[in-house]
DRENLUMVO-648328 format. One record per residue (C-alpha): z, x, y; residue number from 1. Coordinates in steps of 0.02 Angstrom, whole numbers. Each point is the difference from the previous one (the first is absolute). Last residue first. Layout:
NODE        w        u        v     i
NODE        Z        X        Y   NUM
...
//
This chain:
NODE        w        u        v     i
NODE     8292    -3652     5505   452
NODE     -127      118      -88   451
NODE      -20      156      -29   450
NODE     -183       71       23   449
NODE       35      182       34   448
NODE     -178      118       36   447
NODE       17        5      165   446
NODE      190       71      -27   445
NODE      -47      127     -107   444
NODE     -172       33       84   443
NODE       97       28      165   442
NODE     -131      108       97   441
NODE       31     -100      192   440
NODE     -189      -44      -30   439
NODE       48      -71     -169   438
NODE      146      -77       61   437
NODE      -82     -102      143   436
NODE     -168      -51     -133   435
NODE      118      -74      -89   434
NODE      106      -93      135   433
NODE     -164      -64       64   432
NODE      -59      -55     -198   431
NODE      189     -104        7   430
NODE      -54      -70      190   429
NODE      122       25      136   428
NODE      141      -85       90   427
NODE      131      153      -55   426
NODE      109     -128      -88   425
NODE     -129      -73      -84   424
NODE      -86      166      -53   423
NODE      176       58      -72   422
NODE       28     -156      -77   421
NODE     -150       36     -104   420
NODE        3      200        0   419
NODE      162      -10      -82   418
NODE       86      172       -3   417
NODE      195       -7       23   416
NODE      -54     -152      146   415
NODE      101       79      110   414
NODE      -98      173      -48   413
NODE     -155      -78       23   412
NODE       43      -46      179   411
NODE       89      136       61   410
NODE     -172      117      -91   409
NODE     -106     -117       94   408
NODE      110       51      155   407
NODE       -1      171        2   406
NODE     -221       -3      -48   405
NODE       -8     -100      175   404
NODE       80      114      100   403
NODE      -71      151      -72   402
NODE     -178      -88       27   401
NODE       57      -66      174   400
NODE       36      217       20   399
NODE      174       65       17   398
NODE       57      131      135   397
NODE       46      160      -22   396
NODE       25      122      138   395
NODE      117      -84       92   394
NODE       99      -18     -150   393
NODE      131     -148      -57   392
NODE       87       42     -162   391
NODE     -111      -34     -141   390
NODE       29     -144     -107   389
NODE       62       32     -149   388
NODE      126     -164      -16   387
NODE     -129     -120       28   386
NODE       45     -169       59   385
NODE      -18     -186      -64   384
NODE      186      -34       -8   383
NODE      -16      -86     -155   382
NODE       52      132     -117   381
NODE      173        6      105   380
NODE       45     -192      -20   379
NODE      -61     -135      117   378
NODE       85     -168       19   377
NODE      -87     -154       27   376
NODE     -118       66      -63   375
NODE     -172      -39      -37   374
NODE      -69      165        5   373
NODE     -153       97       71   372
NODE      -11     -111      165   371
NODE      201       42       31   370
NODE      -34      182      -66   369
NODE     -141       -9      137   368
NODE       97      -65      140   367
NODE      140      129      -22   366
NODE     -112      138      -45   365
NODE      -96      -53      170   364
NODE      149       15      107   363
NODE       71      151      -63   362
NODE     -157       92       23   361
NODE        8      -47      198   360
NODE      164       34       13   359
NODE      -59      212      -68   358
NODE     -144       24      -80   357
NODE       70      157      -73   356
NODE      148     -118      -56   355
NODE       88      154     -108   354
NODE       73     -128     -138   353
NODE      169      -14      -58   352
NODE       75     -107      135   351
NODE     -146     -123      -60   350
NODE       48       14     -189   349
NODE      175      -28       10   348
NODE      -37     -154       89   347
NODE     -104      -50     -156   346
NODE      171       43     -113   345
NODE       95      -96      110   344
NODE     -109     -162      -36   343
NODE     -110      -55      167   342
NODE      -28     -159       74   341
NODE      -97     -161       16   340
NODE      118     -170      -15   339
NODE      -43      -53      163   338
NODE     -170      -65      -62   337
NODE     -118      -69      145   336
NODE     -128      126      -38   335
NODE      -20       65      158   334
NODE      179      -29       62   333
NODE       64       95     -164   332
NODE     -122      125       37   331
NODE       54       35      183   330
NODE      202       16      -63   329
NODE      -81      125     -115   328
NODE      -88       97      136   327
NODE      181       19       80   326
NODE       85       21     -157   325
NODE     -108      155      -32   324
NODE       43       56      181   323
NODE      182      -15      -49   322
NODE       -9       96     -171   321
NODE     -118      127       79   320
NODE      110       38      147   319
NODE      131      100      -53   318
NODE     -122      122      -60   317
NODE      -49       60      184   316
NODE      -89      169      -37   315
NODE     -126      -70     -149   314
NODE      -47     -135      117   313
NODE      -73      112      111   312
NODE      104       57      182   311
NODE      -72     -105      167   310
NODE      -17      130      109   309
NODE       44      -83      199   308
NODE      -70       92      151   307
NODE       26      -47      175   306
NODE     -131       89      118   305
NODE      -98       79     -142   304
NODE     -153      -86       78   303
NODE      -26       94      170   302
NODE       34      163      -73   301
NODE     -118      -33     -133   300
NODE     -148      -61      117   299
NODE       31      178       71   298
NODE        6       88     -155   297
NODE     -169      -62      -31   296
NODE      -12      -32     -199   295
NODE     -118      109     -112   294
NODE       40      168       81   293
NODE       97      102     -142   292
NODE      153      -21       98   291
NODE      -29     -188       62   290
NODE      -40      -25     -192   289
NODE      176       71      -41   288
NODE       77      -80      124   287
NODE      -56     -184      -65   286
NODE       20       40     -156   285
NODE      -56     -190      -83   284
NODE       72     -158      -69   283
NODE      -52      -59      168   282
NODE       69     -162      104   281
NODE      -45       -2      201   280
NODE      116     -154      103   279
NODE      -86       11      166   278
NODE       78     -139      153   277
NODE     -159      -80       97   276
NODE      -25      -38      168   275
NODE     -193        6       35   274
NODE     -101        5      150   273
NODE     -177       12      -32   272
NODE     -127      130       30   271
NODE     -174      -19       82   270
NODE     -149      103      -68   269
NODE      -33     -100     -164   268
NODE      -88       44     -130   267
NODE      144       -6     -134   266
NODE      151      -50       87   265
NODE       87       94      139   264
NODE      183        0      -21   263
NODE      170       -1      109   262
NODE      170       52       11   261
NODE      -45      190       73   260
NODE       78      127     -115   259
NODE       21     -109     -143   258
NODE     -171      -80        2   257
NODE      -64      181       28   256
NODE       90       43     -154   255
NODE      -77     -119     -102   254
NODE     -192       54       79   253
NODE       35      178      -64   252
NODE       66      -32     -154   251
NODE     -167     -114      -21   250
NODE      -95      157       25   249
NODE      125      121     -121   248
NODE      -26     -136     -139   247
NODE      123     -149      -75   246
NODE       98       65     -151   245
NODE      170       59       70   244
NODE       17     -171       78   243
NODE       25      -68     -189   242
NODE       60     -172       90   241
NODE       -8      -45      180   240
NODE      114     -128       21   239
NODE      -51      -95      199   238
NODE      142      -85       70   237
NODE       15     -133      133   236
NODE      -47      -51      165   235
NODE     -199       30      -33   234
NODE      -22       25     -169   233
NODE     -165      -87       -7   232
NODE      -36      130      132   231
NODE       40      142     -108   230
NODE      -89      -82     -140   229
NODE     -158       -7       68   228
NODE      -94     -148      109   227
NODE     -179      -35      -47   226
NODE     -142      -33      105   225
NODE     -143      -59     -108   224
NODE     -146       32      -99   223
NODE       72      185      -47   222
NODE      -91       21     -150   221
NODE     -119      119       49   220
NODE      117      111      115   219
NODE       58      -22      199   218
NODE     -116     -180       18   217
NODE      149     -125        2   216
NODE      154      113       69   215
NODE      120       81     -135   214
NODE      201       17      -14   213
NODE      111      125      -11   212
NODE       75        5     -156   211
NODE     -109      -92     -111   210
NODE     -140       95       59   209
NODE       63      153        1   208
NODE       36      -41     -177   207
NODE     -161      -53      -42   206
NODE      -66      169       84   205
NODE      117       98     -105   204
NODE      -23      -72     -140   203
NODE      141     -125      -72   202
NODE      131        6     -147   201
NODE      107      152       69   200
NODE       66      -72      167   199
NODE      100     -152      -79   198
NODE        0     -124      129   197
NODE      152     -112       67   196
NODE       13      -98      167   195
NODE      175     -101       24   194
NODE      -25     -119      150   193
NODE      119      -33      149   192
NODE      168      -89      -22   191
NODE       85      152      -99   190
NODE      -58      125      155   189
NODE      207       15       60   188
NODE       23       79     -167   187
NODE       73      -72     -153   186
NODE     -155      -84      -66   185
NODE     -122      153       36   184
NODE      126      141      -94   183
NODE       18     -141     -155   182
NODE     -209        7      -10   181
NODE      -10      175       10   180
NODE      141       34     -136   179
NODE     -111     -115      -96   178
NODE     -147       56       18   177
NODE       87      217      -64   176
NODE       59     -114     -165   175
NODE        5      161     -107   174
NODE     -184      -34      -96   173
NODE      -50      145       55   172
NODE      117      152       40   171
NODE       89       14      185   170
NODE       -3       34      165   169
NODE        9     -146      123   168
NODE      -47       57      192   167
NODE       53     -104      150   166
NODE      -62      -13      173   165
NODE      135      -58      165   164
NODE       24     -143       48   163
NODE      193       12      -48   162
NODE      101     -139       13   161
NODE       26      -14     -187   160
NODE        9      172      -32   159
NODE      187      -25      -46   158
NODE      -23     -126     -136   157
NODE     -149       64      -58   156
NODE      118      202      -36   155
NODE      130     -121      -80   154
NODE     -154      -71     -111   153
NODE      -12      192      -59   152
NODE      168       36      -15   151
NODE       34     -135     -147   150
NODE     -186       43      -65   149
NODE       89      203      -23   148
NODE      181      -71      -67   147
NODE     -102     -114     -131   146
NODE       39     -190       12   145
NODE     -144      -29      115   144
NODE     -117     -130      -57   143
NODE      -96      -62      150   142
NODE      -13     -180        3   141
NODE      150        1      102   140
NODE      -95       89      127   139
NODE     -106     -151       25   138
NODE      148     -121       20   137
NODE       78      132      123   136
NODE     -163       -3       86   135
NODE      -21     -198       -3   134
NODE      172        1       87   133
NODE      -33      112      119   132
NODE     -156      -83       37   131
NODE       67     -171       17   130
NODE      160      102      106   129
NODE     -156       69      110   128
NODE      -97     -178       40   127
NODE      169      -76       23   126
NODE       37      132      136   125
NODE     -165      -25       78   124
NODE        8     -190       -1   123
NODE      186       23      100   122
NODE      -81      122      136   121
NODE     -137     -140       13   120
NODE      118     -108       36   119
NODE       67      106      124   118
NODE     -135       61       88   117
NODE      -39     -222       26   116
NODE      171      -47       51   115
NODE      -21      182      136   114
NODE     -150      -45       59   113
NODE       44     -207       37   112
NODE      156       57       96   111
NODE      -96      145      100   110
NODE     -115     -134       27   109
NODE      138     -143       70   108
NODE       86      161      113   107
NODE     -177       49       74   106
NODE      -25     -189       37   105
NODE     -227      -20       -6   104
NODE      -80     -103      131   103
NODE      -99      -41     -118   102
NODE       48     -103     -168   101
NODE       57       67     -147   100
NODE      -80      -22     -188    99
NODE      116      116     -142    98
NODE      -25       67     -169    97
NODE     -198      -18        6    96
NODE      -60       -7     -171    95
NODE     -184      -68       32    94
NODE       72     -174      -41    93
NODE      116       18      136    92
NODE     -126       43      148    91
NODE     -102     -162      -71    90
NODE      156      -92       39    89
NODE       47       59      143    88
NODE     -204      -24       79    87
NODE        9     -153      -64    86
NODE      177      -81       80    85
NODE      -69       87      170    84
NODE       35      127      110    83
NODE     -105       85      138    82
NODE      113      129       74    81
NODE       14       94     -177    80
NODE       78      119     -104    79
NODE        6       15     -191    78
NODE      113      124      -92    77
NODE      -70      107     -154    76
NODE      107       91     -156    75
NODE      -94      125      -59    74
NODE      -39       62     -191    73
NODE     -185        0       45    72
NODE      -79     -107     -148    71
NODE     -178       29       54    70
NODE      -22     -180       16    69
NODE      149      -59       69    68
NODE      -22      135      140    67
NODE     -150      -39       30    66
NODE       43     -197        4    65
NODE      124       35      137    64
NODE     -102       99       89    63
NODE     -156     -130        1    62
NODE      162     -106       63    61
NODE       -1      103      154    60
NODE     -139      -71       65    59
NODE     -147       93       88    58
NODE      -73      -30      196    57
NODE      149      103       76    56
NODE      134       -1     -142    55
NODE       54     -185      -14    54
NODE      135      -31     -113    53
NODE       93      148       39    52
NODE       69      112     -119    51
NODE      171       97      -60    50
NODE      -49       86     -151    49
NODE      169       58      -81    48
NODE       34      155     -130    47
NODE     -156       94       39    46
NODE      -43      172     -116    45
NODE     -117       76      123    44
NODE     -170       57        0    43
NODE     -113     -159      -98    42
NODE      109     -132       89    41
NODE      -31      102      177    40
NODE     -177        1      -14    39
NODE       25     -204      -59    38
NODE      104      -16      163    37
NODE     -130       73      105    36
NODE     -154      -82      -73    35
NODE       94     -163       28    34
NODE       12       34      173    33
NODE      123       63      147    32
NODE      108      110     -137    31
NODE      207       51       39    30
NODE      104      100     -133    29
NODE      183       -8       35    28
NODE      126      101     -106    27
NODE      162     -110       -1    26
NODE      187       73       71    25
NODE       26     -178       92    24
NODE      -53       81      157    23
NODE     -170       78      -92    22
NODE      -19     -200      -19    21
NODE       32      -60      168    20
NODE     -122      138       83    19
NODE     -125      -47     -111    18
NODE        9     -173       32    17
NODE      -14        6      176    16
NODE     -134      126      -40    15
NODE      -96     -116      -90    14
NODE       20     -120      120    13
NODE      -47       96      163    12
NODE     -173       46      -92    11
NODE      -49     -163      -45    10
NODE     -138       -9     -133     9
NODE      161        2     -145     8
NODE       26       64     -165     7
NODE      182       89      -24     6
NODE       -5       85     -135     5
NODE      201       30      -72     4
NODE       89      153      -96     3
NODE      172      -29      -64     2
NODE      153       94       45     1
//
């Protein structure tokens, strides 16, 4: 059954019409003007628009070329007493499937509606198998060789259909985008836009901002209107990540979104219509700060529709050798060298290690042993990783300083204590790497002057 808007200033023809179509087991809407049929545009998903040339004293091609313009996804028929070669031609160039001529046949225009449902049936289904496919080509990006990422891309492949919110649990750095971005392509949404913010890295009136939109005038550097997120996500998916960090006010206005499918930007008193899917990421307790009072239970409940826990790295060991591949097959294209790869001893060396940081940590020690080292092949001492690092704490978290002092001490140590090559490598300044060490209180090593 397809839904179809009539648009015609003559009462007994539209329902004529209407009556024909609700025969043929169609839902008829009927409109006298163009005001009317664009009410009815804005209300109703329309299949068909079924028009007349001449609508009282307006023209039915300024409907044609509305819905051109806007990008309606509707099909459109032209009718008309008055024919003529340019009036069919100009009809056709506004995307008008079909041009008939008044007195309409019912049998010829059920003909004509049903060659023109049906091709679009057959665009639809091509438009899902492309995204089926591009899922499936997504998801294969996914490495899953572990029993636990096995079950989790089985859990995608069954949601699929589903509109319905999704919450991914697990520890930074776990690949929580990802999963979001692979959910999107598979579902039924994989055509509209994929919307991605990290909740934690904004204030909260910036991040109101960005997700809801502004008006010119509604704070002092709002000098324009300014659409938000959720509407820029409009027919797709909106990943919320490190939800568990975003304040009890704007928990308020995310689940009034939910609840009622629309949001009022900043300023404004008139909400807007939104169709959105949520995809929220945290590495956080969610229940546990609902207990204690720091996260609405209510917005929770809404959320934690179909959760997914993506386990650490450390939990899913048969995927380290395959995920290192992975970001080893992207080196090799980087650096246009297929010869790149690892010695067993330096595999050895990754399934040793705790990955704290998790995929993402993975990732950079392979692209920084490859920066570190020549190659082609990499042996255990020049896998640039720490074996000491802590185990992953969400309590402590390293500083830039920290950050910076763990790799200087990578670096030095590749270079078994020249400051020279050590400098060049680390894109520095021999007096900046001196001054580095001193304030990291390394005399010994500050004080070393071997030389390549």
């Amino acid at each position: 059954m397809a839904t179809i808007l009539i648009v015609d200033d003559e009462f007994s023809i539209r329902k004529t019409l209407g009556l024909l179509l609700k025969g043929d087991g169609h839902a008829a809407l009927e409109a006298s003007t163009l005001e009317e049929a664009r009410a009815h545009l804005d209300r109703h998903i329309v299949d068909l628009v079924i028009t007349d040339m001449r609508i009282g004293p307006e023209n039915g091609l300024d409907l044609l070329a509305y819905l051109r313009e806007s990008a309606y996804p509707a099909e459109s028929i032209m009718m008309t007493a008055y024919a003529s070669i340019e009036s069919a031609v100009e009809a056709m160039r506004l995307g008008a499937y079909d041009y008939l001529t008044k007195p309409i046949n019912p049998d010829e225009l059920l003909l004509r509606i049903r060659k023109v449902l049906e091709r679009n049936s057959l665009r639809e289904e091509v438009t899902r198998l492309r995204g089926e496919l591009l899922g499936r080509s997504q998801l294969g990006h996914i490495v899953a060789r572990s029993p636990r990422m096995a079950k989790i891309l089985e859990i995608v492949e069954r949601i699929r259909e589903r509109e319905l919110p999704v919450l991914i649990t697990g520890e930074t750095g776990t690949g929580k985008e990802i999963l979001a971005g692979a959910i999107h392509s598979v579902s039924n949404r994989s055509e509209g836009p994929f919307v991605a913010i990290n909740c934690c890295t904004l204030p909260e009136d910036l991040l109101d901002s960005e997700l809801f939109g502004h008006i010119k005038g509604s704070f002092t550097s709002a000098t324009s209107n300014r659409k938000g997120l959720f509407q820029q996500a409009h027919g797709g998916t909106l990943f919320l990540d490190e939800i568990g960090d975003i304040s009890p006010r704007l928990q308020a206005k995310l689940l009034r979104v939910l609840q009622e499918g629309e949001v009022r930007p900043v300023g404004s008193e008139t909400a807007v219509k939104v169709d959105v899917r949520i995809i929220a990421a945290t590495n956080r307790d969610l229940e546990q700060m609902a207990t204690e009072g720091s996260f609405r239970s209510d917005l929770l409940f809404r959320l934690d529709v179909l959760p997914i826990d993506i386990p650490p790295l450390r939990e899913r060991q048969e995927d380290i050798l395959p995920l290192a591949e992975h970001f080893l097959d992207m080196e090799r294209q980087r650096l246009k060298n297929g010869d790149l790869g690892l010695s067993p001893a330096a595999k050895q060396k990754l399934l040793d290690y705790d990955w704290p940081g998790n995929v993402r940590e993975l990732k950079n020690v392979i692209e920084r042993s490859f920066a570190l080292y020549a190659g082609p092949v990499l042996d255990a001492g020049e896998v640039a990783i720490s074996m000491h690092a802590p185990k992953p704490s969400a309590d402590k978290r390293k500083s830039l300083a920290e950050m910076e002092a763990d790799y200087i001490r990578e670096t030095l140590d590749a270079c078994q204590g020249n400051q020279v090559a050590a400098a060049r490598r680390l894109d520095i300044s021999r007096s900046t790497l001196r001054r580095k060490l001193q304030e990291m209180d390394l005399p010994a090593l500050a004080d070393s002057d071997t030389d390549l």
